[in-house]
N, C-alpha and C positions, 0 to 999 in steps of 0.2 A: 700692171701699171697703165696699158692703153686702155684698159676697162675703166678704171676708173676717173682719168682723165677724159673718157669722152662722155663718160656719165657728167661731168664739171663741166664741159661746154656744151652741156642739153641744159642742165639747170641753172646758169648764168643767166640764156635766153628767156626762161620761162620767169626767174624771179621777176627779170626786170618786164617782163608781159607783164604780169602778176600788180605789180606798184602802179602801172602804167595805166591799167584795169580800173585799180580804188582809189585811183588820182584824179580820172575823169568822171568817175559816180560822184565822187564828194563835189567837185568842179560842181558838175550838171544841179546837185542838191541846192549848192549856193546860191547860184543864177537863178533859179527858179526861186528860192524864198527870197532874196533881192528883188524881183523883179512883181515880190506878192502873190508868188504864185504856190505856197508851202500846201502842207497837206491841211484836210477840213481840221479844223476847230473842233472841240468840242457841242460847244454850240449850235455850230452848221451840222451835225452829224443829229442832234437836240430836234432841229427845225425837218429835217428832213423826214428825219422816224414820224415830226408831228404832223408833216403834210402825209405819208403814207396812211397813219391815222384817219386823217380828212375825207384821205381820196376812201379808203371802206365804212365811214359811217353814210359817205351820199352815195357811195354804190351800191351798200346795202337796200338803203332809200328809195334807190333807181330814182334820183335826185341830178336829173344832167346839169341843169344851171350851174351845181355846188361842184358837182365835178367837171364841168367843162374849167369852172373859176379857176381849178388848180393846176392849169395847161398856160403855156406862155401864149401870147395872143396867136402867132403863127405857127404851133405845134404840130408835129408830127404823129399821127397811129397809125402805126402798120399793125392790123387785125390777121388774124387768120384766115386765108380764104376767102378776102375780102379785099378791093381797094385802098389806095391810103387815104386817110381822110387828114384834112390840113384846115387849121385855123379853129378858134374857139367854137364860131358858130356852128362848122360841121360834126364838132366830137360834141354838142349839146345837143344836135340833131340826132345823132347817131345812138347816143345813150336812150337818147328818149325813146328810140322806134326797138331799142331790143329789148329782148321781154323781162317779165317782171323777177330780180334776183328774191327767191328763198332764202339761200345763205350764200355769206361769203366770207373766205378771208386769204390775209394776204402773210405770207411770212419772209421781214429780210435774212436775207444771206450775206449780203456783202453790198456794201457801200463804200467809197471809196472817190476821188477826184484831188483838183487842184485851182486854187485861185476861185471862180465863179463858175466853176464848169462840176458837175459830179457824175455820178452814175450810181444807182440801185440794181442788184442784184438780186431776184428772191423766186417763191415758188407761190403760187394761188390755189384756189378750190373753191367751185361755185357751183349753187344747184338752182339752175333760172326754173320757169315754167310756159316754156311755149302755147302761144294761145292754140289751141286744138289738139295740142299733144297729150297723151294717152295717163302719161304722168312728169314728174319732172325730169330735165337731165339734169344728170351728174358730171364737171367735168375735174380734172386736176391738169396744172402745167407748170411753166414757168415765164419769167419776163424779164428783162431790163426799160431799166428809164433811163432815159440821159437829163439830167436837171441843170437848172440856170439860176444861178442867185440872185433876188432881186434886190434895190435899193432896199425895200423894208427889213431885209432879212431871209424872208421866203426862198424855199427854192419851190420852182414852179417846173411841171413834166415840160419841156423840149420834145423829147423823141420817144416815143411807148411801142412796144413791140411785144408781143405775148404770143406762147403757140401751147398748143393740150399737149400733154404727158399719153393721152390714148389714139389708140391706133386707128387711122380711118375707116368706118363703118365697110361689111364688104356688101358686094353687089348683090340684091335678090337672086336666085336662082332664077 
C-alpha cells in the first residue's frame, strides 16, 4: 500500500510538469505566428534553395559581382583561416582575388528559420586551381549561412561561415 501510494504522489507531480511543459510550447507557437513570426513558407524555402542556386552558377563563374549581389550590403564571411570580411565590396574583392574554381557544388541539409530571419545548413566540394600550383586542389566541407528576407522576396547571405572536412596539411620534415 505505501508502494503504491508513493508511486501516486511521484506521478501527480510529473503529470502536471508534463501539461505544464505542452502548455508553454503551444503558448510560445502562438506568440510567435501572432507576432509573424511562424515557420518559412513554402515559398521562402522556393527562394532560398533558388538563391543557393545563384550563389553556385557565379561561383562556379568566379563571378564576384554576382556573388557579392547575393550578400546583404553589410554581410558577414568568416573564411577559414582567414579574417572576417564584411560588406559587399570586400566579399567582391575577396571572390575576385581567389583563384580560379574548376568545380563546385553545394548540397542543403537543412534550412529552417522564422519571420525574416533563416539559416542554411549544407555540405560543399570545390576543386580551385591555384596560380603556380603543381595541379588542382581538391577540397570538401561544410557551412551555415544565416539569411535575411528582403522586401522583394529574396533572401540574401547575412552571415557565411565555411570550414574543410580535411585535415591540416602536416609540416615538411
Amino acid at each position: 500500500m505505501k508502494k503504491s501510494l508513493h508511486r501516486f504522489t511521484i506521478a501527480i507531480p510529473l503529470a502536471l510538469l508534463l501539461c505544464f511543459t505542452l502548455g508553454c510550447q503551444k503558448q510560445g507557437e502562438e506568440v510567435a505566428e501572432e507576432a509573424g513570426l511562424g515557420s518559412l513558407s513554402d515559398e521562402d524555402v522556393a527562394a532560398i534553395k533558388s538563391g543557393t542556386e545563384a550563389f553556385l552558377q557565379a561561383w562556379r563563374s568566379s563571378d564576384g559581382e554576382a556573388l557579392a549581389a547575393l550578400y546583404t550590403v553589410d554581410a558577414i564571411v568568416m573564411p577559414p583561416n582567414k579574417s572576417i570580411i564584411q560588406g559587399r565590396a570586400a566579399i567582391k574583392a575577396s571572390n575576385e582575388a581567389s583563384p580560379p574554381t574548376i568545380e563546385a557544388d553545394l548540397t542543403i541539409e537543412d534550412i529552417d528559420g522564422r519571420g525574416d530571419l533563416a539559416y542554411v545548413r549544407g555540405a560543399y566540394s570545390l576543386t580551385i586551381q591555384p596560380e603556380g600550383a603543381p595541379e588542382p586542389i581538391r577540397d570538401t566541407g561544410k557551412y551555415i549561412e544565416i539569411r535575411r528576407k528582403q522586401q522583394d522576396g529574396s533572401w540574401l547571405i547575412a552571415i557565411d561561415i565555411w570550414n574543410s572536412d580535411l585535415p591540416l596539411p602536416s609540416e615538411p620534415q
